[in-house]
N, C-alpha and C positions, 0 to 999 in steps of 0.2 A: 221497268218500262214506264217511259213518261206518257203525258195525255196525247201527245203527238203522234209518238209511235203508237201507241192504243187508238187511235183515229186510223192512220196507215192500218193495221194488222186488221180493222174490221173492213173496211173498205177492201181487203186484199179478201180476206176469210166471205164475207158476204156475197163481193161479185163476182170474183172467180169462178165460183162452179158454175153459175147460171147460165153462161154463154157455152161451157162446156156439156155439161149437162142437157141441156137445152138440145146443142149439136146433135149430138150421140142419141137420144129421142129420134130427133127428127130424120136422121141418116137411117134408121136401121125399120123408122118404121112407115116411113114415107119412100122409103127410097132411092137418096139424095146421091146422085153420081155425078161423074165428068160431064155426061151428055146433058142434064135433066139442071144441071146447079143450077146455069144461072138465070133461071123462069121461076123454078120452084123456091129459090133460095126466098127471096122476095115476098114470092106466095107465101109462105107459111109463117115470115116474121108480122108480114101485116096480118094473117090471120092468129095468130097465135092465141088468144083469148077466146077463140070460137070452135080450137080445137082442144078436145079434154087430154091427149097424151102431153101436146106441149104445156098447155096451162100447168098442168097438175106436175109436168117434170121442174117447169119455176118453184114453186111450194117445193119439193122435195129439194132443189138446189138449194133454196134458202135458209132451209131446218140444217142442210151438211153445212153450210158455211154457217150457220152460227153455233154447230156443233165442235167447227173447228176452233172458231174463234175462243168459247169458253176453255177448252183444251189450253187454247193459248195462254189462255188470263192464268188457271191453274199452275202448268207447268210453269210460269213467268213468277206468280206467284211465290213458288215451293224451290224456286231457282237459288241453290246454297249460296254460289257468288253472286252480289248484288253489284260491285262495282263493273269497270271500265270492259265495255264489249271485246273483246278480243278477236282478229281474223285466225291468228293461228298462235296457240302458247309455246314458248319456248322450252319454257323451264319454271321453276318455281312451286308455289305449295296448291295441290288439287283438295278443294272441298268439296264435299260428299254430305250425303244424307247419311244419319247412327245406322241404320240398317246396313249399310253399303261396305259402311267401316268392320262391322260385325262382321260380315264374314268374311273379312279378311282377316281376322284376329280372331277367331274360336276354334280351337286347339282341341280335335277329338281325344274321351277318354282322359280329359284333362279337368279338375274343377279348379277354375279359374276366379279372379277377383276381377267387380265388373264395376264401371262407372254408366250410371244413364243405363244400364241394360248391355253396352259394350262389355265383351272381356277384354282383358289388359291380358296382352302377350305376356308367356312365361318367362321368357327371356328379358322381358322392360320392367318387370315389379323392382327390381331391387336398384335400378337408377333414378326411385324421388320424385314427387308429387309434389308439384302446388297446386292448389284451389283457391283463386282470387274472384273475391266478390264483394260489394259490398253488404249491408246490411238485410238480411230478409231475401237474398238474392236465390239460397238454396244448397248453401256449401253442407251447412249439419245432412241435409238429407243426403248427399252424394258422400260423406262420411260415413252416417249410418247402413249405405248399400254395403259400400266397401268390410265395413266389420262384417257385414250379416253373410255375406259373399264368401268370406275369407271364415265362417263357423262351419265345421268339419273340414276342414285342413288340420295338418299339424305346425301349427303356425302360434308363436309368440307374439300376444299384443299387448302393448303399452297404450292406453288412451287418455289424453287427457280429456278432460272431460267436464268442464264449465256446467255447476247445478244438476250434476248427474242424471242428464237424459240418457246417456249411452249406458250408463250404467241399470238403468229401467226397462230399459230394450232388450240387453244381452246379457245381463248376468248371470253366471253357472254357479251351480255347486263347484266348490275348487276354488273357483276364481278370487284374486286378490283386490283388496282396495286398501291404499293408504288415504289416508285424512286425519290429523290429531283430534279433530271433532265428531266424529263419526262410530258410534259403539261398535261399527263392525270393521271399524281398520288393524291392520296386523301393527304389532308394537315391532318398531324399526329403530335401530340408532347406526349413524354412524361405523361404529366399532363393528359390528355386523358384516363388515364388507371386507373389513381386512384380515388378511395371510402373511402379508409380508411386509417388514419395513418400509419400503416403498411405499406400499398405500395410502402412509401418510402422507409426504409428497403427492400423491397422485390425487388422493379424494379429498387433500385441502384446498386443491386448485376450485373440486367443485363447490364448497361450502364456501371459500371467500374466492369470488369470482375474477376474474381478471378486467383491466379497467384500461380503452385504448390510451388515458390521458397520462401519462409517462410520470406526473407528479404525483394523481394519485397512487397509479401503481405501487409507488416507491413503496407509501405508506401500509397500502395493501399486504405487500410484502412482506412488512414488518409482522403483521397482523397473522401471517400463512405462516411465518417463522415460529411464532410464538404459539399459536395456536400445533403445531403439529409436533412441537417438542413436548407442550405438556399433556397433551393427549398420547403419545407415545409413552412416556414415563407414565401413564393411568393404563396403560393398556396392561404393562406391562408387573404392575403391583397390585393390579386390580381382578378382581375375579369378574366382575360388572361393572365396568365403567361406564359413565352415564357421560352426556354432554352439559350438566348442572353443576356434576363435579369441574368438569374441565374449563365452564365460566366462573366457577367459587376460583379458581386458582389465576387464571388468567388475568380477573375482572375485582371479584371482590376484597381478595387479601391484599394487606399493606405491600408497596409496591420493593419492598427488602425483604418479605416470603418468596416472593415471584421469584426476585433474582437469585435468593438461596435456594430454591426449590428447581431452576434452569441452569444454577452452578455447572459448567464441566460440560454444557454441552452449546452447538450452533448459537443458539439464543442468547449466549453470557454478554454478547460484545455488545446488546444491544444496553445495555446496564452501564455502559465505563462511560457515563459523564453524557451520552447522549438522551437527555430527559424529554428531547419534541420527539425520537423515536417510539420509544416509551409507553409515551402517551399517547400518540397516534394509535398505536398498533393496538392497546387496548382499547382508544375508541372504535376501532374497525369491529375486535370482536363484540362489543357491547351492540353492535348493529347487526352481525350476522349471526349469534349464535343462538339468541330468546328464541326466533321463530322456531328452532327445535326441543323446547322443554316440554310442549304438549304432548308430544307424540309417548305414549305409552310405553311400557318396558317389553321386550318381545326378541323372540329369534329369527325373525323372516330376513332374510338376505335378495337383496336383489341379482348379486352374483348366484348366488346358488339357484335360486328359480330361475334365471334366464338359462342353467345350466341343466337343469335336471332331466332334458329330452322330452318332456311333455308336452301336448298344446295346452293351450291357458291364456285367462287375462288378466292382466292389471291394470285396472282405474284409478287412475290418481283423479282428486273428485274436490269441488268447492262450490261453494257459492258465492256470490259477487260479494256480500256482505263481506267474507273470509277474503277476498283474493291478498287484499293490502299485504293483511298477515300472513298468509302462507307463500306468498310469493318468493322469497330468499328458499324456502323447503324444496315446493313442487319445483323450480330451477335446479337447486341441490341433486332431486333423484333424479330429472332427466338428464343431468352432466352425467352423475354417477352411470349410468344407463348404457348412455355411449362411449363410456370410458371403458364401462366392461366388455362391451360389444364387439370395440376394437383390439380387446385384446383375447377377445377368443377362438382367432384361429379362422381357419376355413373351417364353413358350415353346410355341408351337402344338402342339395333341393329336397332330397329327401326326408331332414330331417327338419324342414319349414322354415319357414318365413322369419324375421322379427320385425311384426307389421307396428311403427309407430303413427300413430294420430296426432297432430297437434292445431286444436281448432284454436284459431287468433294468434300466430306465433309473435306476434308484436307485442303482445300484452304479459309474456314474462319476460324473466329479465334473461340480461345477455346470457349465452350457453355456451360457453369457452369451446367445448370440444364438437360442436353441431357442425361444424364448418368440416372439420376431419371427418365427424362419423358417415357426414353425406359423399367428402370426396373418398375415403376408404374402406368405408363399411359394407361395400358390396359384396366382396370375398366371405364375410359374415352372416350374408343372408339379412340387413338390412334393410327394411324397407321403410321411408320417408313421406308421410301425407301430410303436407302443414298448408294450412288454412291461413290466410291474412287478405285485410282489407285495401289496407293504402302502401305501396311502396314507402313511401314517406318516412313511415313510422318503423319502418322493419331497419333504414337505415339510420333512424334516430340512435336504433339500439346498438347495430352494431359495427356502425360506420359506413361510408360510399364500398372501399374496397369489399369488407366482409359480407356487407349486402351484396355486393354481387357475383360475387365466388359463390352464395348461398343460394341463389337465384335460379342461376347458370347451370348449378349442380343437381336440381331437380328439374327433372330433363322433360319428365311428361307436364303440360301445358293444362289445367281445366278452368279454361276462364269465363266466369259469369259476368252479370250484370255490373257495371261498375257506377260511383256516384258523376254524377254532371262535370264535377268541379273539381275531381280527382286526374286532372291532366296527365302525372308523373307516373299513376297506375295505367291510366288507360295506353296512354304510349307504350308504354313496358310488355303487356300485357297484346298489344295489337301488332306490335315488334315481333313478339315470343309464335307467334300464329304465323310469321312471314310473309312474301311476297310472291307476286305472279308478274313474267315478263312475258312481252307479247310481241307480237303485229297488229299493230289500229292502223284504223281507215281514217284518214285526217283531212280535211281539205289543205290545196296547198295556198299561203297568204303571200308568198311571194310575187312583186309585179311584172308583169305581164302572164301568171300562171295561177291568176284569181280564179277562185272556181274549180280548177283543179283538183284531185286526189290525190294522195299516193299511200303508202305504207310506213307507217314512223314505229319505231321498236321503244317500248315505253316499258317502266319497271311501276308497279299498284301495287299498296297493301291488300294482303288477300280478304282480312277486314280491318275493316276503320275503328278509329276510336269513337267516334259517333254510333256505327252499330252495334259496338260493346255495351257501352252509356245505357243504348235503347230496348238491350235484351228485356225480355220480361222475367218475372223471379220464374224461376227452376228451369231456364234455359240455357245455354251456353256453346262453347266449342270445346273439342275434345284434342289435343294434339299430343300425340307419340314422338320419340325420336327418328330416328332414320326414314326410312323414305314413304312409310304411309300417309292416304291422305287426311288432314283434316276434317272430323265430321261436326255438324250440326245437330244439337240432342234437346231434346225434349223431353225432362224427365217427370216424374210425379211423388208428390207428399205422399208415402207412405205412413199409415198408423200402426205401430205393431203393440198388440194385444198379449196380453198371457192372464193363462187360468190363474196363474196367481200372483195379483202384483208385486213389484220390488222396489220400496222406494228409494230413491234418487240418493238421497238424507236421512241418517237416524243418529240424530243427534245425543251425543255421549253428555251424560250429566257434568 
């Protein structure tokens, strides 16, 4: 409401009653009929100051009409949609107050995962979260509802977890954390995961990562060839094979060990005369495989815990300091993650969730199988919350197209406050929330029908990218898929406390 209409509305709200009010006094207690109107009508306006029923019914009209008016201001105020007046809506997306939306979406005898205090329908958890915000806006706290929401379920989670807040918050007895720095990470390798010849194939994909640029790939290639024939041949003579052994063979013996020791198998042809093959492919692994020699010796398997029917968590855990270097890893285990994921079948509601967390998905590296595990991990019982700032950046990683398959794919909508100059996200984002088509009241410009009104059917964002821009931190919109409406939420910084702290970090000598 502009200062216009706010002028109209008080001038409406103010005088209005008086003359009614006023009336109504003066009919019931002077009166005022057919016969008597038109002598007394006169009479009592000129006296009106002299009689205390009318005087005193002025005062009362004046207090209802500025009672109404503040109503006014309130309600106009707390109004979800700010844009274009509508006479009558056609179609398109209804915003609502969190309240409104809650009880259309709380599911009795059900414990539910909640954002802002909303529960997320049982049936929408496993079609994919994004939380766009930018910095300071409030996405960690609407993640840490989500975990704490989703404790006592039978639910599998994976979090990442940037300087181990969530890890301080929610950690159990049981619960897993990997980190090579960290005394209380389980000792992980590779080999751990595999059962079946394949796997090499399958989990080389996630350790030398795939690359959209068709040259490098080649060389990648070479790198995934080499790397999974000699790792295969260590599995298979080795009682314990490490990934230190399978860089001494790859990386550091003369490059006539390599080819004697890949004799007879995939890998040979890479040897007959082709030396830029060679050489490439052992610089690929000299890049992806160091970031795994920290991680400690150990039997935890990712396949088998996502497998064992328990609820539980996993914290993959860093701090900024670390991220450089563990970044090629913590990318490693969430491919591996959703590689498992998708190949384990239908997973009944019953038997929970696999709730994944990913705060800043722009900030690891590409995730070969992320794109699948969102379009087919439903069936699985997957569920997807990934946190990012800028459009921009999510496509830097992993192209226009895979950015928006990945997008598209995470179907519930939580969009917070966005940067000024973030154009690409806020469109995206104000897009993703939809539109409202109407009937407005227009004057007509047409000559000789100056002046005029009629009815024009117009199509409005249901919000703007300016009121994205202008949210305050920890506010936002909430949007589901199918035909619920959009709400408006206000949520709050939660502290959570425990008898006994956990720290985030315990740094391994």
């Amino acid at each position: 409401m502009d200062e216009k209409e706010k002028s109209l509305a008080f001038l409406g709200c103010f005088l209005g009653p008086i003359p009614f009010v006023w009336f109504i006094v003066a009919k019931f207690t002077y009166g005022i009929d057919q016969t008597n109107g038109k002598y007394l009508l006169p009479y009592l306006i000129k006296h009106t100051f002299s009689l205390w029923p009318l005087w005193s019914s002025l005062i009362f009209a004046a207090v209802v009409g500025i009672g109404i008016f503040a109503a006014v201001i309130i309600y106009d105020k707390n109004r979800v949609y700010r844009g274009e007046r509508f006479k009558r809506v056609l179609r398109g997306t209804k915003l609502v107050r969190a309240s409104e939306l809650s009880e259309k979406t709380r599911e009795r005898n059900t414990k539910q995962l909640t954002i802002a205090s909303i529960p997320v329908p049982i049936k929408l958890e496993n079609l994919h979260f994004s939380i766009g915000g930018t910095t300071g806006a409030g996405k960690t706290t609407v993640l840490n509802e989500i975990i704490h929401s989703s404790l006592g379920r039978n639910d599998k989670r994976i979090i990442l977890d940037p300087n181990g807040g969530f890890l301080s918050n929610f950690y159990r007895p049981g619960d897993k954390i990997l980190n090579p720095y960290d005394a209380r990470t389980e000792g992980w390798s590779f080999f751990n995961e595999i059962k079946q010849e394949y796997d090499f194939m399958r989990f080389s994909k996630s350790i030398i990562q795939k690359s959209d640029d068709s040259g490098s790939e080649e060389w990648l290639g070479y790198g995934r060839l080499i790397f999974r024939v000699v790792s295969s041949k260590l599995f298979r003579s080795n009682i314990k094979p490490t990934m230190r052994e399978v860089f001494h063979y790859t990386n550091e013996v003369e490059e006539e060990v390599l080819k004697e020791y890949v004799a007879g198998t995939d890998a040979a042809g890479l040897f007959t005369g082709n030396d830029r093959a060679t050489a490439s492919a052992r610089f690929v692994l000299s890049d992806k495989l160091p970031a795994h020699f920290d991680m400690p010796d150990g039997d935890f398997s990712l396949r088998e815990w996502l497998n064992d029917g328990k609820p539980g968590t996993l914290f993959i855990t860093w701090q900024e300091e670390m991220k450089d270097a563990l970044r090629p890893l913590i990318s490693c285990w969430l491919d591996c993650i959703f590689s498992i994921v998708l190949g384990m079948g239908h997973r009944k509601e019953s038997e929970g969730r696999i709730i994944v967390t990913i705060d800043e998905l722009e900030s690891l590296d590409k995730l070969p199988t992320l794109s699948d595990g969102l379009t087919k991990g439903r069936k699985s019982g997957l569920c997807v919350f990934a946190g990012y700032q800028s459009i921009s950046q999510i496509i830097h990683v992993y192209g226009q197209q895979v950015a928006e398959t990945i997008l598209s794919t995470m179907r519930t909508s939580v969009v917070m406050a966005g940067g000024q100059l973030g154009q690409t996200t806020l469109e995206h984002q104000s897009k993703s929330l939809g539109e409202i088509e109407g009937y407005v009241r227009r004057k007509n410009e047409e000559p000789g029908k100056a002046g005029k009104h009629n009815n024009t059917v117009i199509t409005a964002r249901a919000v703007t990218t300016t009121e994205i821009a202008d949210l305050p931190d920890l506010s936002g919109y909430l949007a589901f898929p199918g035909k619920l409406p959009v709400a408006k939420f206000k949520t709050d910084f939660v502290e959570y406390v425990r008898k006994t702290p956990v720290p985030g970090l315990v740094l391994r000598d």
